[in-house]
N, CA, C and O atoms as CSV, one atom per row, in Angstrom:
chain,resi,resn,atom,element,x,y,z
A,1,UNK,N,N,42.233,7.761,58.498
A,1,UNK,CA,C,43.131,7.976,57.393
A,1,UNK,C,C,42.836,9.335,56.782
A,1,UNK,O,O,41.685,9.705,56.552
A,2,UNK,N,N,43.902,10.055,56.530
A,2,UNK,CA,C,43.645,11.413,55.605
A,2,UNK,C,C,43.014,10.944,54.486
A,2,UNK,O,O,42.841,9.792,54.087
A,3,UNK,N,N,42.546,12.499,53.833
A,3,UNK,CA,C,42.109,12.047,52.374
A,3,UNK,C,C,43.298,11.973,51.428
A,3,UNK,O,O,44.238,12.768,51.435
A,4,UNK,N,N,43.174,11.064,50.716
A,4,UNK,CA,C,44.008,10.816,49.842
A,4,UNK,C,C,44.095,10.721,48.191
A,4,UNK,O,O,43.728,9.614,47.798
A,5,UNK,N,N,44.347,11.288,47.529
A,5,UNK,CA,C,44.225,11.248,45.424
A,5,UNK,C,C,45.552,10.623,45.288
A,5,UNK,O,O,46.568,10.946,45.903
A,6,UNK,N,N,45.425,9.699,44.416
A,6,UNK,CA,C,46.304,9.511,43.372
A,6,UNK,C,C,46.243,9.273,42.012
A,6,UNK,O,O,45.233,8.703,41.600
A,7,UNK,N,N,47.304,9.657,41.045
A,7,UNK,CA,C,46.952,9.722,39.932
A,7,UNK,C,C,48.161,8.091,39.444
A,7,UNK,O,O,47.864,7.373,38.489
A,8,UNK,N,N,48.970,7.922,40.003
A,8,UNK,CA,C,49.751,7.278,39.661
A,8,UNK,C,C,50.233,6.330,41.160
A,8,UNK,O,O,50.114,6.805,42.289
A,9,UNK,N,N,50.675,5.201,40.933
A,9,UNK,CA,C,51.546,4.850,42.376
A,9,UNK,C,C,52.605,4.256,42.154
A,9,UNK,O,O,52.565,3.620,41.101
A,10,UNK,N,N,53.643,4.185,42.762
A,10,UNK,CA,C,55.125,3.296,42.403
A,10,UNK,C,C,55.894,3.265,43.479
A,10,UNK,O,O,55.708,4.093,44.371
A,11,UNK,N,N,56.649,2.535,43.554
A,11,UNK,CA,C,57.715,1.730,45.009
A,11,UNK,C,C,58.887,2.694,45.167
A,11,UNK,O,O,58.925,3.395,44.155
A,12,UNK,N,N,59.748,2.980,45.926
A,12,UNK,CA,C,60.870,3.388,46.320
A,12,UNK,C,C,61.221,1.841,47.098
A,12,UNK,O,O,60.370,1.180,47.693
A,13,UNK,N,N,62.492,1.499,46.956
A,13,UNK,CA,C,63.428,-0.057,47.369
A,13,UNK,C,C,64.499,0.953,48.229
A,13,UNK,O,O,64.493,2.184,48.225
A,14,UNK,N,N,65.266,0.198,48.843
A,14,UNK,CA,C,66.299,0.986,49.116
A,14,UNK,C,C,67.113,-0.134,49.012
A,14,UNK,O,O,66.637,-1.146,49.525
A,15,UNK,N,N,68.389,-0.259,48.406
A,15,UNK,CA,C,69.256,-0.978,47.841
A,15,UNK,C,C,70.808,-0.763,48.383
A,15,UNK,O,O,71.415,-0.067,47.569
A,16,UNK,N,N,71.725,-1.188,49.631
A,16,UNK,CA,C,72.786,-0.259,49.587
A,16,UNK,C,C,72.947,1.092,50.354
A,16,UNK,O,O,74.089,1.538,50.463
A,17,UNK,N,N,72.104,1.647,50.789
A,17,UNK,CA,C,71.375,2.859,50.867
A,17,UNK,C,C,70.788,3.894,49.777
A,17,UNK,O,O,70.371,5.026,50.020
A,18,UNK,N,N,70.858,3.167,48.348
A,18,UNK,CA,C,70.712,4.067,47.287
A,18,UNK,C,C,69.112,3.943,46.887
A,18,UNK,O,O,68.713,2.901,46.366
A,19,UNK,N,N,68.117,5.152,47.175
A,19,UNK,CA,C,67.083,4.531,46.951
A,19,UNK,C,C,66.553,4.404,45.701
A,19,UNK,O,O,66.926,5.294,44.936
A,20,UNK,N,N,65.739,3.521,45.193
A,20,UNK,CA,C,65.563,3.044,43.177
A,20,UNK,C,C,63.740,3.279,43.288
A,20,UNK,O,O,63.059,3.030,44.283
A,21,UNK,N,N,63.379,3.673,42.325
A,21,UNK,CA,C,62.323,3.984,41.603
A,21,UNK,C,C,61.667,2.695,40.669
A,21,UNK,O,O,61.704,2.399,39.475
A,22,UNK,N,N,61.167,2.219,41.658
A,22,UNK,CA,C,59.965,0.956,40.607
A,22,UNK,C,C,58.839,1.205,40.539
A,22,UNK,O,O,58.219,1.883,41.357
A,23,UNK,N,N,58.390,0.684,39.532
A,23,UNK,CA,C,56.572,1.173,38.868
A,23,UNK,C,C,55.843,0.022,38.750
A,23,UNK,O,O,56.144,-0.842,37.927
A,24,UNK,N,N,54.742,-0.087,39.631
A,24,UNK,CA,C,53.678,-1.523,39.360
A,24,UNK,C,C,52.944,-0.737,38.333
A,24,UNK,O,O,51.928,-1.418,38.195
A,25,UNK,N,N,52.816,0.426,37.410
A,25,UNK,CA,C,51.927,0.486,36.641
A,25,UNK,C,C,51.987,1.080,35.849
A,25,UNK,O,O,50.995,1.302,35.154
A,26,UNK,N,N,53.669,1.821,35.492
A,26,UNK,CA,C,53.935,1.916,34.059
A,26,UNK,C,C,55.095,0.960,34.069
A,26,UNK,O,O,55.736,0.520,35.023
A,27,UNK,N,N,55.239,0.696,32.491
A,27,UNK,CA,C,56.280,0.087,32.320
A,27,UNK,C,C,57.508,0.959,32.316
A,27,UNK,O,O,57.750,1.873,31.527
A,28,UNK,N,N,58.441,0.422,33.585
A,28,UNK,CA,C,59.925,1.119,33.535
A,28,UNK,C,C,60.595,-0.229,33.081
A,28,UNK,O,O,60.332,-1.261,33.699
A,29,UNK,N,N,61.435,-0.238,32.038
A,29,UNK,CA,C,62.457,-1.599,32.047
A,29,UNK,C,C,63.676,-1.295,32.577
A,29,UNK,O,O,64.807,-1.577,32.180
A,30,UNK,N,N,63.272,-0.639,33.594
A,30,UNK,CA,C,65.111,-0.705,34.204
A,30,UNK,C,C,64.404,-0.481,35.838
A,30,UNK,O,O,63.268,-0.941,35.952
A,31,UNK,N,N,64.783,-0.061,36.618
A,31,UNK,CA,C,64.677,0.700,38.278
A,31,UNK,C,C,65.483,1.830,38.077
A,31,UNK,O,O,66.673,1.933,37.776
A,32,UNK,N,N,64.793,2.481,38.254
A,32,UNK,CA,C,65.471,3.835,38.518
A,32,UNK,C,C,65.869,4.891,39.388
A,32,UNK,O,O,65.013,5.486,40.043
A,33,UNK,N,N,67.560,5.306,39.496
A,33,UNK,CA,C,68.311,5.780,40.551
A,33,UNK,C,C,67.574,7.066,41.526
A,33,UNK,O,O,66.580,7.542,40.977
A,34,UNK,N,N,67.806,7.479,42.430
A,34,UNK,CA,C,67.095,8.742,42.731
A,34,UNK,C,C,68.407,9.173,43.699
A,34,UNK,O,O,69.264,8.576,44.351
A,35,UNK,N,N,68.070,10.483,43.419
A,35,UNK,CA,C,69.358,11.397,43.845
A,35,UNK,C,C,69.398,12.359,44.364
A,35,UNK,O,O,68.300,12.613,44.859
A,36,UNK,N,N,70.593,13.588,44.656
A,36,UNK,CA,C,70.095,15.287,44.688
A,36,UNK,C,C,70.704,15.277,43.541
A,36,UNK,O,O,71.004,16.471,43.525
A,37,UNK,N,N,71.222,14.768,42.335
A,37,UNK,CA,C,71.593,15.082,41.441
A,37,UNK,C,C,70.746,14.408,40.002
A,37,UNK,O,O,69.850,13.638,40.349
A,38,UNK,N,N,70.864,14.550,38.657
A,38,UNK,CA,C,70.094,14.136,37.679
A,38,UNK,C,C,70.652,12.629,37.500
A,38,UNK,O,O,71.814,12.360,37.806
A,39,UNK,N,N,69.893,11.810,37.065
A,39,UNK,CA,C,70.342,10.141,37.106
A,39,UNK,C,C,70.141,10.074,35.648
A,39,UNK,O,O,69.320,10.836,35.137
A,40,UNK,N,N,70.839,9.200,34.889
A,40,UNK,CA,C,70.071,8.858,33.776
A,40,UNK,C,C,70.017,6.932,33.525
A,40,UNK,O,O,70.875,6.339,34.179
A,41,UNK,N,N,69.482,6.421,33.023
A,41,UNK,CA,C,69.515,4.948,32.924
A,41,UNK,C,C,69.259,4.508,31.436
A,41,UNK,O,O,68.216,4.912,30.923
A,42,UNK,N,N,69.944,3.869,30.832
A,42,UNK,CA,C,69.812,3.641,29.680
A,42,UNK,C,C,69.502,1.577,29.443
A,42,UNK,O,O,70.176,0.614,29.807
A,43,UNK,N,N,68.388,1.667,28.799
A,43,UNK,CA,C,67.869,0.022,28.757
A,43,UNK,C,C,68.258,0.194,26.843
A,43,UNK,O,O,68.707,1.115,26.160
A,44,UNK,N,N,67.765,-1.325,26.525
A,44,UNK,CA,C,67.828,-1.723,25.201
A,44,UNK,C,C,67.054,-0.678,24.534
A,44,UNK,O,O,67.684,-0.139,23.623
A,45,UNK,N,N,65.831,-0.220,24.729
A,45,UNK,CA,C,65.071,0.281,24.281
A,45,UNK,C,C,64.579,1.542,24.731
A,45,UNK,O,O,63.817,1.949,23.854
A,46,UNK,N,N,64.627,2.153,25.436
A,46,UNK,CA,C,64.124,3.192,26.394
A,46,UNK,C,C,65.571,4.359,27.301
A,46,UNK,O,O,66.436,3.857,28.019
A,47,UNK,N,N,65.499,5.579,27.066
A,47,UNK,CA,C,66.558,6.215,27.969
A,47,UNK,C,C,65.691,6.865,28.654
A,47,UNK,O,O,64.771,7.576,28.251
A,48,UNK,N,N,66.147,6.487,30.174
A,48,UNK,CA,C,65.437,7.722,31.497
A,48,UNK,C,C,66.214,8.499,31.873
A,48,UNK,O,O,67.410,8.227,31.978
A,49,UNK,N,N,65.573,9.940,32.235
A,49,UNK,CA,C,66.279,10.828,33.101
A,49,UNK,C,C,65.234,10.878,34.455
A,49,UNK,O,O,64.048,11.201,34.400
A,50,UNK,N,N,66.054,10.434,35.801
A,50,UNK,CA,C,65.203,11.700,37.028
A,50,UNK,C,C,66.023,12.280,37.214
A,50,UNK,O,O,67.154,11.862,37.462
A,51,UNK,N,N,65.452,14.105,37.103
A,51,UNK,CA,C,65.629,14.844,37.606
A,51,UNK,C,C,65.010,15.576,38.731
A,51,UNK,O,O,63.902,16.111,38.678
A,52,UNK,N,N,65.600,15.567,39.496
A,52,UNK,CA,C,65.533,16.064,41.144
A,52,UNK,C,C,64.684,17.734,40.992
A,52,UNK,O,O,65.155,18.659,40.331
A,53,UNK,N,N,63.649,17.786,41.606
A,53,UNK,CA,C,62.737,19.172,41.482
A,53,UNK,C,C,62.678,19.443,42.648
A,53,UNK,O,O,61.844,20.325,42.852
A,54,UNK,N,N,63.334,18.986,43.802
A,54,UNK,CA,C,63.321,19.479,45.641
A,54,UNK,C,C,61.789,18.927,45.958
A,54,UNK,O,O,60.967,18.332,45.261
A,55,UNK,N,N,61.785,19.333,47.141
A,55,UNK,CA,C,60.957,18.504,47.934
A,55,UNK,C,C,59.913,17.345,48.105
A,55,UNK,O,O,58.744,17.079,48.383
A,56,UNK,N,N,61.430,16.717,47.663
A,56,UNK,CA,C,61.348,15.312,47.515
A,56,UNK,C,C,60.177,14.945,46.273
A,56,UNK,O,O,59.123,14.315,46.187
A,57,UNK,N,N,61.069,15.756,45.387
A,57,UNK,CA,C,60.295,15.444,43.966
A,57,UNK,C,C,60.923,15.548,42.734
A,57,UNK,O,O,61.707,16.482,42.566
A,58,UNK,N,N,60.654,14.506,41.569
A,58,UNK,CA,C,61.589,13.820,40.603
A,58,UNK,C,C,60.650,14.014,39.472
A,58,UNK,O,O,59.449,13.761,39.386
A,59,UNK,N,N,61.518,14.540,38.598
A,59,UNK,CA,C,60.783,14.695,37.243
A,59,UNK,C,C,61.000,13.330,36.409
A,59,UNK,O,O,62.202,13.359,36.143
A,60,UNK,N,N,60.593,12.443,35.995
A,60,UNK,CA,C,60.769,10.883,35.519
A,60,UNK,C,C,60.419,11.226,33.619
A,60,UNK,O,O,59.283,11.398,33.178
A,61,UNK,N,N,61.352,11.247,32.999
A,61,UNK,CA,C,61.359,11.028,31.643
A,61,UNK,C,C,61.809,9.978,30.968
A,61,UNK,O,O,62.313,8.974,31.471
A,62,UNK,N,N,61.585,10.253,29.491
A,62,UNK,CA,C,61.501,8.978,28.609
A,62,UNK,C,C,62.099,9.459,27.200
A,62,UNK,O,O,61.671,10.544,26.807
A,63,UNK,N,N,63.012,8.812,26.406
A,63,UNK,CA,C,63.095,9.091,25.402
A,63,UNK,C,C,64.034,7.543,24.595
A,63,UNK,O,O,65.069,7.148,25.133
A,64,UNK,N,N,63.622,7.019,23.636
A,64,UNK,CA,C,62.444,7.921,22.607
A,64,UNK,C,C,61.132,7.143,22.603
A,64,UNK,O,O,60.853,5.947,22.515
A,65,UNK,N,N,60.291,8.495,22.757
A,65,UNK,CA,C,58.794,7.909,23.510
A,65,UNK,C,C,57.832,8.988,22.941
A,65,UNK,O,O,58.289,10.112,23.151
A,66,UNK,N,N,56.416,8.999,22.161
A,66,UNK,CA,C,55.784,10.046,21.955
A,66,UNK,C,C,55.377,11.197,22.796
A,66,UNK,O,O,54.973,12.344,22.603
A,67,UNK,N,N,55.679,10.331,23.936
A,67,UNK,CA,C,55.322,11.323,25.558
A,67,UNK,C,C,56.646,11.391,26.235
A,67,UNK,O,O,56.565,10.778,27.300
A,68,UNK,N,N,57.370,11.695,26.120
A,68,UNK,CA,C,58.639,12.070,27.050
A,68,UNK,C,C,58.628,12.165,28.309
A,68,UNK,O,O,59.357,11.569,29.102
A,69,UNK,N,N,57.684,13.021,28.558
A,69,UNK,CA,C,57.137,13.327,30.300
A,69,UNK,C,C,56.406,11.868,30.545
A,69,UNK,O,O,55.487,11.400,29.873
A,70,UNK,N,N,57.133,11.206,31.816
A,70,UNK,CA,C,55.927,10.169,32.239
A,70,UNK,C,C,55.214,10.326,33.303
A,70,UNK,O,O,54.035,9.972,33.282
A,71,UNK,N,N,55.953,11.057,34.802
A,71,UNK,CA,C,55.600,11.646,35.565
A,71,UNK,C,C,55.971,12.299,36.819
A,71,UNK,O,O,57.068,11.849,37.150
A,72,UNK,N,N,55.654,12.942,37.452
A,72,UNK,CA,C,56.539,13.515,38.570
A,72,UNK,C,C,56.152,12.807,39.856
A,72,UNK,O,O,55.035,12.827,40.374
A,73,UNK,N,N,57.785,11.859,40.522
A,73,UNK,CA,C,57.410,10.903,41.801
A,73,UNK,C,C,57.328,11.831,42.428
A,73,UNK,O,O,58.093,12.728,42.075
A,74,UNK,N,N,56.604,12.076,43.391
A,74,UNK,CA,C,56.567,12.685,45.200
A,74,UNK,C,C,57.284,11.772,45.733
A,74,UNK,O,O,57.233,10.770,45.019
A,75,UNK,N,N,57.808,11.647,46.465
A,75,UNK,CA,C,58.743,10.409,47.116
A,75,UNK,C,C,58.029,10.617,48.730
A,75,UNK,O,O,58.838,11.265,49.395
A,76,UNK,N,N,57.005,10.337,49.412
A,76,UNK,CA,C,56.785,10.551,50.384
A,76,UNK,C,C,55.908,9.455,50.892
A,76,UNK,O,O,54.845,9.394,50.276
A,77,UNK,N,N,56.064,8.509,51.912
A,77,UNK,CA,C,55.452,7.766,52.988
A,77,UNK,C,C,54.173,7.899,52.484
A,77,UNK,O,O,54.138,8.910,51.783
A,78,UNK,N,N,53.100,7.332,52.525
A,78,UNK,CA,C,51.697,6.926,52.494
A,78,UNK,C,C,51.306,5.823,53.405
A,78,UNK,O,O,52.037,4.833,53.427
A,79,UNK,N,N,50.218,5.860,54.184
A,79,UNK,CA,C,49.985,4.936,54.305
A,79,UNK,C,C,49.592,3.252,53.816
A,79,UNK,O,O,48.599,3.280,53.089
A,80,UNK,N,N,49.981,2.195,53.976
A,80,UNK,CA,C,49.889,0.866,53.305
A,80,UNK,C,C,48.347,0.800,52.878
A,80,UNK,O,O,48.178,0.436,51.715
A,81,UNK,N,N,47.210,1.085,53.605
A,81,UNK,CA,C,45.849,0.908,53.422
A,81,UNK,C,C,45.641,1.609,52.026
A,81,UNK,O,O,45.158,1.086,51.022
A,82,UNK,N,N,46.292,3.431,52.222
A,82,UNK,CA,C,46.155,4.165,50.608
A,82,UNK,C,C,46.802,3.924,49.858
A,82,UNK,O,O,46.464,4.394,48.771
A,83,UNK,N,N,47.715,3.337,49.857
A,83,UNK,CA,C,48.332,2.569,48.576
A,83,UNK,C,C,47.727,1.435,48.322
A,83,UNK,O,O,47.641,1.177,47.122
A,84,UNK,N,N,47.364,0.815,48.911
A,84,UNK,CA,C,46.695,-0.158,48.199
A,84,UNK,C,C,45.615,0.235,47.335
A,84,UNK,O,O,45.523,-0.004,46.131
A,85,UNK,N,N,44.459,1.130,48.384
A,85,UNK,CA,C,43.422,1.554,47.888
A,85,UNK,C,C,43.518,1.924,45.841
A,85,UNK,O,O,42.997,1.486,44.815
A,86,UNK,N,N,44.808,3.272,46.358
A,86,UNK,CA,C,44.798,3.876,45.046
A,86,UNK,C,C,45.305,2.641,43.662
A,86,UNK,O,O,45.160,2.693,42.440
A,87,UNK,N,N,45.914,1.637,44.552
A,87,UNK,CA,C,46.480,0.789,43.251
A,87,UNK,C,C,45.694,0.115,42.976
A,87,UNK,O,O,45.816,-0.260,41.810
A,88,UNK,N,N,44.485,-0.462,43.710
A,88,UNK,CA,C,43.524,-1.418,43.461
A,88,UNK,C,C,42.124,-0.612,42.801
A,88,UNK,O,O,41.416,-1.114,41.928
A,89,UNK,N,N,41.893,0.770,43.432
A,89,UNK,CA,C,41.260,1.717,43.025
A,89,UNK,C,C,41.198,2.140,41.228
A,89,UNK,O,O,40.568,2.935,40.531
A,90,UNK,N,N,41.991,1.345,41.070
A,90,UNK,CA,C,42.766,1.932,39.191
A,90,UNK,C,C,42.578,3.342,38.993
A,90,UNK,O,O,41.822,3.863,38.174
A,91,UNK,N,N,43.655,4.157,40.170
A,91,UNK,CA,C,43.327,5.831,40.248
A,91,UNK,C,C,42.260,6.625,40.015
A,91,UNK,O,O,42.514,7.550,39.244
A,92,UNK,N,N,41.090,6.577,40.442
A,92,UNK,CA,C,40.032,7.094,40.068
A,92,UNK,C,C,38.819,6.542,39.588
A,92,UNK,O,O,38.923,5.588,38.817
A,93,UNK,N,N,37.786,6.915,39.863
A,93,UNK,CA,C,36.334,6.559,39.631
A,93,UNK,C,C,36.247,6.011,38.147
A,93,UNK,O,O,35.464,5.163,37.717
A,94,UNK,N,N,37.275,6.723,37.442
A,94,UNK,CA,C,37.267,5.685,35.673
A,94,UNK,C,C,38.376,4.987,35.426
A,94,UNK,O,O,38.621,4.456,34.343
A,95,UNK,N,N,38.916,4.965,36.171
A,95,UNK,CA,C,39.716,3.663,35.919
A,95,UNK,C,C,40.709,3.823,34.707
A,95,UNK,O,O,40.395,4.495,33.725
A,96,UNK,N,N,41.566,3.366,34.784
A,96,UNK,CA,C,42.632,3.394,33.784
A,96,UNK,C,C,43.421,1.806,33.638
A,96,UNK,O,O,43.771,1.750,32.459
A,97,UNK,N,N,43.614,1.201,33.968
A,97,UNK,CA,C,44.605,0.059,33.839
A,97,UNK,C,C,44.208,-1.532,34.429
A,97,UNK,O,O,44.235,-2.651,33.915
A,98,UNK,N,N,43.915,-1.123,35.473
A,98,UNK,CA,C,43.534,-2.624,36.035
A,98,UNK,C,C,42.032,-3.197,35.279
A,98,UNK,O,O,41.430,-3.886,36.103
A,99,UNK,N,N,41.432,-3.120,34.226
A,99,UNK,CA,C,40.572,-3.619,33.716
A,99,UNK,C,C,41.180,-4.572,32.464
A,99,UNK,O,O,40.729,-4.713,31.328
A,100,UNK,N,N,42.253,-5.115,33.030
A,100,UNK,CA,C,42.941,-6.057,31.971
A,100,UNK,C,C,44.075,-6.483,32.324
A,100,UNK,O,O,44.469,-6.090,33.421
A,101,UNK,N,N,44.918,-7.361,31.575
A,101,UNK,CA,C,46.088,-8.026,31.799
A,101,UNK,C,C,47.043,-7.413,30.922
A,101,UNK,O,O,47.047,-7.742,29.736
A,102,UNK,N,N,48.105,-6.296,31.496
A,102,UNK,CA,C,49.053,-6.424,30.380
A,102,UNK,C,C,50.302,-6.460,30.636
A,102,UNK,O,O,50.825,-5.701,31.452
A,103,UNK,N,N,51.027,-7.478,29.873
A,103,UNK,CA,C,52.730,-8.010,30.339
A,103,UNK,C,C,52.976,-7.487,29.362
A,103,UNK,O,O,52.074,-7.404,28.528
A,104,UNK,N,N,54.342,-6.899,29.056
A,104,UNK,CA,C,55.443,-5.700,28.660
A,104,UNK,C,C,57.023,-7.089,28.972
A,104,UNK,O,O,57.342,-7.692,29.997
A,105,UNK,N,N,57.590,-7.106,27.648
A,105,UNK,CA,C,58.449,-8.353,28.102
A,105,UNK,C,C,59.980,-7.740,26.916
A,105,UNK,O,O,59.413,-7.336,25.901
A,106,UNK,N,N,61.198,-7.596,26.768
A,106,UNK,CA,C,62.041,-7.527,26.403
A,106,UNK,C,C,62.434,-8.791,26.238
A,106,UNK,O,O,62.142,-9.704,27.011
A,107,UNK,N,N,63.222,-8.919,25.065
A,107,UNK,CA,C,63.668,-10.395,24.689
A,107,UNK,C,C,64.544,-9.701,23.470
A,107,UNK,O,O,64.146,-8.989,22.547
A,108,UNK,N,N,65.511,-10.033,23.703
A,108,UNK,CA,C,66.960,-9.874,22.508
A,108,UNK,C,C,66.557,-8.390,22.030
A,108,UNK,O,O,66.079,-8.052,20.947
A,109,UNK,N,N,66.898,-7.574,23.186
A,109,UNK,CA,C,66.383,-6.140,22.897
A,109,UNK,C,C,65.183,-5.795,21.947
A,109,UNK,O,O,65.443,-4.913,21.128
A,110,UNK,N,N,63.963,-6.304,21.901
A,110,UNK,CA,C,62.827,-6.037,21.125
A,110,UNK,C,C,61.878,-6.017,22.410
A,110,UNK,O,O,61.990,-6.707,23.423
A,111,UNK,N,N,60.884,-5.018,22.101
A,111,UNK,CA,C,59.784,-5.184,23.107
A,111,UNK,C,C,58.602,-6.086,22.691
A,111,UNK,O,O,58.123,-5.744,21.610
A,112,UNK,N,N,57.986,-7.192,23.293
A,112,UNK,CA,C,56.481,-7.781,23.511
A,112,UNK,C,C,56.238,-7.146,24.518
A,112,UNK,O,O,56.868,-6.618,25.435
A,113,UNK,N,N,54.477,-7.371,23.982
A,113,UNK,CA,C,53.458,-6.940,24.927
A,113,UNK,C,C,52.521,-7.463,24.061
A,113,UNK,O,O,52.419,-7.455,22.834
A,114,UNK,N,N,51.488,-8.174,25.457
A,114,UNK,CA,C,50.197,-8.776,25.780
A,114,UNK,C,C,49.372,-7.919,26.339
A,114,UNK,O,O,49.686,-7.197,27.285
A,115,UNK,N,N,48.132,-7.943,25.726
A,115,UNK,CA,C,47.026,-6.949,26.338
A,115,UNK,C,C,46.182,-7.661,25.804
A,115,UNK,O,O,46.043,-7.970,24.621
A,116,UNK,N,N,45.135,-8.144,27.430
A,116,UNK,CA,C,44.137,-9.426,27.405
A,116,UNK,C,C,42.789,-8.664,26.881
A,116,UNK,O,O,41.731,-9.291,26.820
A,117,UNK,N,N,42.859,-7.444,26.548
A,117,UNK,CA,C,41.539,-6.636,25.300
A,117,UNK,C,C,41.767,-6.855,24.558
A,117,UNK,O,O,40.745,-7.152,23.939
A,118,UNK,N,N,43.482,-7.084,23.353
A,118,UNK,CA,C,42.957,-7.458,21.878
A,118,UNK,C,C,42.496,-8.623,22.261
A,118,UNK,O,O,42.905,-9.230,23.251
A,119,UNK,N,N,41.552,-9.031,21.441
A,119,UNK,CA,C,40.840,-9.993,20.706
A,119,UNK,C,C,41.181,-10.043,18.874
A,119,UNK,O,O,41.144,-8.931,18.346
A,120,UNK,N,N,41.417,-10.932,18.173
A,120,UNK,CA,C,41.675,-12.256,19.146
A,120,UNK,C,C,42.819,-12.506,20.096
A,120,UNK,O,O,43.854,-12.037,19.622
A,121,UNK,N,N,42.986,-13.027,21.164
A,121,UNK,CA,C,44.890,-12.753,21.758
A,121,UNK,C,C,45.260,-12.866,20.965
A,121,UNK,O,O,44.691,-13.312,19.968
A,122,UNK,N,N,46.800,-12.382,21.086
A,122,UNK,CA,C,47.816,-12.109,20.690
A,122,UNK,C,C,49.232,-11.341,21.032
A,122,UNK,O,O,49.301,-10.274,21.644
A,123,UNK,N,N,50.259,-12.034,20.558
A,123,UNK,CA,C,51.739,-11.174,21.328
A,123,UNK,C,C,51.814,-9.777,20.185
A,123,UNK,O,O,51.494,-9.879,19.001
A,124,UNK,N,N,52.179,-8.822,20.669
A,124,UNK,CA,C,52.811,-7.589,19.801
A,124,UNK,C,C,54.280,-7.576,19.914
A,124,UNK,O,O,54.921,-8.013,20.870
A,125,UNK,N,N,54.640,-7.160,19.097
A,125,UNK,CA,C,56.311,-6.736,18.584
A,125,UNK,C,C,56.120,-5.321,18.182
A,125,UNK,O,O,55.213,-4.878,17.477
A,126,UNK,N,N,57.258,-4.571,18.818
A,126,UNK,CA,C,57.745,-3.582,18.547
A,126,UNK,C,C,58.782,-2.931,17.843
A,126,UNK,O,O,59.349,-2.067,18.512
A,127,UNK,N,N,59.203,-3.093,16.676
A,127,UNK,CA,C,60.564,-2.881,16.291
A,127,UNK,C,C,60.433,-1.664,15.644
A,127,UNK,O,O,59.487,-1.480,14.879
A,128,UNK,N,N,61.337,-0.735,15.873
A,128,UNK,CA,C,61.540,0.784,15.226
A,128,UNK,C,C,60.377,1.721,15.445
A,128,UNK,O,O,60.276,2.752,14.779
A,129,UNK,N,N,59.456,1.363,16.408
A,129,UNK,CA,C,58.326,1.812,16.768
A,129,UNK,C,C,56.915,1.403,16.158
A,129,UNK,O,O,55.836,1.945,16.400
A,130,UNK,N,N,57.144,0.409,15.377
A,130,UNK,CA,C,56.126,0.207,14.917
A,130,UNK,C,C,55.530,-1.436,15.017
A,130,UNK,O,O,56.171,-2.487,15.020
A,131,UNK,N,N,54.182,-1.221,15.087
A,131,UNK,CA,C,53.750,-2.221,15.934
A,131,UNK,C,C,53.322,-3.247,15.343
A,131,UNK,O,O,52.399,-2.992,14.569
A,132,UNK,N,N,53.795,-4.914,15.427
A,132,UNK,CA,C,53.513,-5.790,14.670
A,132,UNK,C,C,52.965,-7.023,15.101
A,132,UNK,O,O,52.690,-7.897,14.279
């Protein structure tokens, strides 16, 4: 196997022939279109743009979000072994995400989210950005 980094990993589906943009590890609440042209997708809560940067690369935004930029897909084949690696890997020697449980849930356009670190559990609500 080549050497391989990742900082991020996520699915390409192909649907139709139209291929869609899914994320096992940020929250997208929609799938998102990919194109040679700019896509945008609009959910209850969240508007995306990809924009197309050539070789076979997508600028993935967010608004309204404190971070706008979420990240740029490469859209390119990997092998199944390095994808796993990097997704099970939690991208890097420090780890970012897989050291917990967290579900991200829409319900009558409001966001929940569970994250098995607060203590004591508990569901969060999101309304107008602020967290309850």
């Amino acid at each position: 196997m080549n050497d391989f980094e990742a900082c991020h990993t996520a699915i390409i589906i192909h649907l139709d022939d139209q291929p869609w943009l899914v994320d096992v590890g940020l929250p997208l609440h929609a799938p998102l279109p990919l194109g040679d042209q700019p896509t945008e997708r609009h959910t209850a809560l969240i508007h995306y743009t990809v924009t197309p940067q050539g070789d076979h690369r997508y600028e993935i935004t967010r608004a309204p979000h404190p971070s706008p930029y979420a990240f740029t897909l490469i859209d390119e084949p990997i092998p199944d072994e390095a994808y796993r690696l990097a997704t099970a890997g939690d991208y890097g020697p420090d780890g970012l995400f897989l050291d917990a449980v967290v579900v991200n849930k829409v319900i009558d356009e409001t966001l929940w989210r569970f994250n098995s670190k607060d203590q004591p559990p508990r569901l969060e609500q999101f309304i107008a950005g602020e967290r309850i």
